[in-house]
Legacy VTK file of the C-alpha trace (Angstrom):
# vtk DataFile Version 3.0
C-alpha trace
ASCII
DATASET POLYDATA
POINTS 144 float
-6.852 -13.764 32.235
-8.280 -10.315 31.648
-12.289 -9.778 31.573
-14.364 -10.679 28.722
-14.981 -6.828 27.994
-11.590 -5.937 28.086
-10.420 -8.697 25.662
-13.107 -7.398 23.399
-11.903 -3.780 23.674
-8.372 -5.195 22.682
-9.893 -7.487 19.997
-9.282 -4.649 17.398
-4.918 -5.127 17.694
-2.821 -8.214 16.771
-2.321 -10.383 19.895
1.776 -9.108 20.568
-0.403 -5.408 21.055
-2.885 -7.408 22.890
-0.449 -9.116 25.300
1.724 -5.875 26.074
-1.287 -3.936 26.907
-2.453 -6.812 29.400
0.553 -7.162 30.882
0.979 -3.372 31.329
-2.649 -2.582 32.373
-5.347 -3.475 34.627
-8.170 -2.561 32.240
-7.925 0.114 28.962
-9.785 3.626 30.225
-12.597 4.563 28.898
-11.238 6.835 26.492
-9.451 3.942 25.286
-12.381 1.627 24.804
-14.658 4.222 23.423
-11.979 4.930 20.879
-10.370 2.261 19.255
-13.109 0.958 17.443
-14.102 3.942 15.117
-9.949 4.709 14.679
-9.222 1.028 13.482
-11.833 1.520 11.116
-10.373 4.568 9.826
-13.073 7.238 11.056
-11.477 10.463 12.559
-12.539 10.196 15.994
-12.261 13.327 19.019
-11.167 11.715 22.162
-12.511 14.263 25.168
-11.261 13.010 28.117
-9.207 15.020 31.266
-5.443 14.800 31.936
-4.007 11.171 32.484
-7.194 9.173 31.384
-5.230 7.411 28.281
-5.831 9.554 25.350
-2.465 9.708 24.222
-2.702 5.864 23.849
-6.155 4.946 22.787
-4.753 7.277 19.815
-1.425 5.640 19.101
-2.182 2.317 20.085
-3.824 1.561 16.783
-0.781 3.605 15.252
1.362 1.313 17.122
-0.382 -1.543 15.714
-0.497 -0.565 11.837
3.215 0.743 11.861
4.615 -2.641 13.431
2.203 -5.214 11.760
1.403 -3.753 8.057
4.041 -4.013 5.274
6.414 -1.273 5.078
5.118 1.097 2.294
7.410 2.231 -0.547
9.807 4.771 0.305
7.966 7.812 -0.454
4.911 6.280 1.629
6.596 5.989 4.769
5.518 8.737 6.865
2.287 7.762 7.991
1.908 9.033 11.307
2.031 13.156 12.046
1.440 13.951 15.589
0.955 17.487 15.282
1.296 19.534 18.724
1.377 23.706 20.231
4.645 22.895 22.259
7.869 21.641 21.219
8.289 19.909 24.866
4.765 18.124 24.501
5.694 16.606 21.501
8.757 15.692 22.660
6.888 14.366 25.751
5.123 12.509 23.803
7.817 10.755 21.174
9.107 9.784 24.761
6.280 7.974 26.250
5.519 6.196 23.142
9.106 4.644 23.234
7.368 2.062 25.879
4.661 0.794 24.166
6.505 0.422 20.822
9.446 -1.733 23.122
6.931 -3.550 24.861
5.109 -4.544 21.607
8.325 -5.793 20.228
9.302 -7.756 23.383
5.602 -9.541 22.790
6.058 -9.781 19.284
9.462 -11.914 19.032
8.308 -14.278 22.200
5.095 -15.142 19.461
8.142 -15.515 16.879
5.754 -12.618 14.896
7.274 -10.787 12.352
7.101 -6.417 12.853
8.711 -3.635 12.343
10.192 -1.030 14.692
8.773 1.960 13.422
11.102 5.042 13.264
9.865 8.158 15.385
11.604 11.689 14.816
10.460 15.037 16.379
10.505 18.129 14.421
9.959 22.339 15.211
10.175 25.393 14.190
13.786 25.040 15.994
14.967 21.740 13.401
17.625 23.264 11.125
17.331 23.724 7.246
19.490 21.047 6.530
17.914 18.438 8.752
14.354 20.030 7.530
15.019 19.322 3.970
16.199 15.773 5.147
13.258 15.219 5.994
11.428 15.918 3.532
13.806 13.455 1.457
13.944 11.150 4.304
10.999 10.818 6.295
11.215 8.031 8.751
15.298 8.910 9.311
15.827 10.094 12.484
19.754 11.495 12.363
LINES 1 145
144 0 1 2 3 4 5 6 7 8 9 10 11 12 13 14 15 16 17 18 19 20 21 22 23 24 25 26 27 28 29 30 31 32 33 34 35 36 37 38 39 40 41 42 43 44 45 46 47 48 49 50 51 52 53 54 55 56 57 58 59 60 61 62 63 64 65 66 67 68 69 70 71 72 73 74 75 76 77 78 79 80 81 82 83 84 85 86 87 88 89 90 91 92 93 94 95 96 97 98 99 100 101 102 103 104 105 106 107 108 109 110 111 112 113 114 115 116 117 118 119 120 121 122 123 124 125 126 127 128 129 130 131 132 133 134 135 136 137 138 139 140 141 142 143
């Protein structure tokens, strides 16, 4: 059973979220715990924290969260999430590491028999062809 501080950290996701992290981590980072708070409640928040302290997570986390537990928007509404990054390969970095969490939640979520929804990640550049660019703009959450 995780601490008392760390379950209170976590208290902010639905319990699928809740039970990948624990089962994945010892403890959220301190990046992580300062965070989530003021982004579930919607306040743009500027995590400053050095190289492999969580960041990337105690940002998406909540992400995670919304995309897999909250209705699906209409159509037009469906790209809700822009990760916006200097280097192609970082944001492709990125797209990759969040592939875990999003499995992992899902894995949590149909052992609790809870309804989600895989949510739909595609990388774009300056490199993304016309065609596929214009897609997208049509097609947000399509990833081929």
């Amino acid at each position: 059973m995780p601490a008392p501080e760390v379950l209170k950290s976590l208290a902010v996701f639905h319990p699928p979220v809740r039970d990948w992290f624990c089962a994945s981590f010892t403890a959220p980072t301190a990046a992580q715990t300062l965070g989530w708070t003021p982004i579930a409640r919607g306040e743009s928040t500027l995590i400053l924290a050095p190289t492999g302290s969580g960041k990337t997570l105690a940002a998406f986390l909540w992400c995670i969260d919304r995309l897999m537990f909250e209705a699906v928007p209409a159509p037009r509404e469906r790209c809700r999430v822009v990760y916006v990054s200097s280097l192609k390969a970082l944001a492709v970095d990125v797209e990759r590491n969040l592939r875990a969490p999003v499995a992992g939640v899902a894995t949590m979520a149909a052992f609790r028999s809870e309804p989600h929804h895989l949510p739909v990640a595609a990388v774009r550049s300056g490199d993304t062809p016309a065609r596929e660019r214009a897609r997208f703009k049509r097609e947000p959450a399509r990833t081929s």
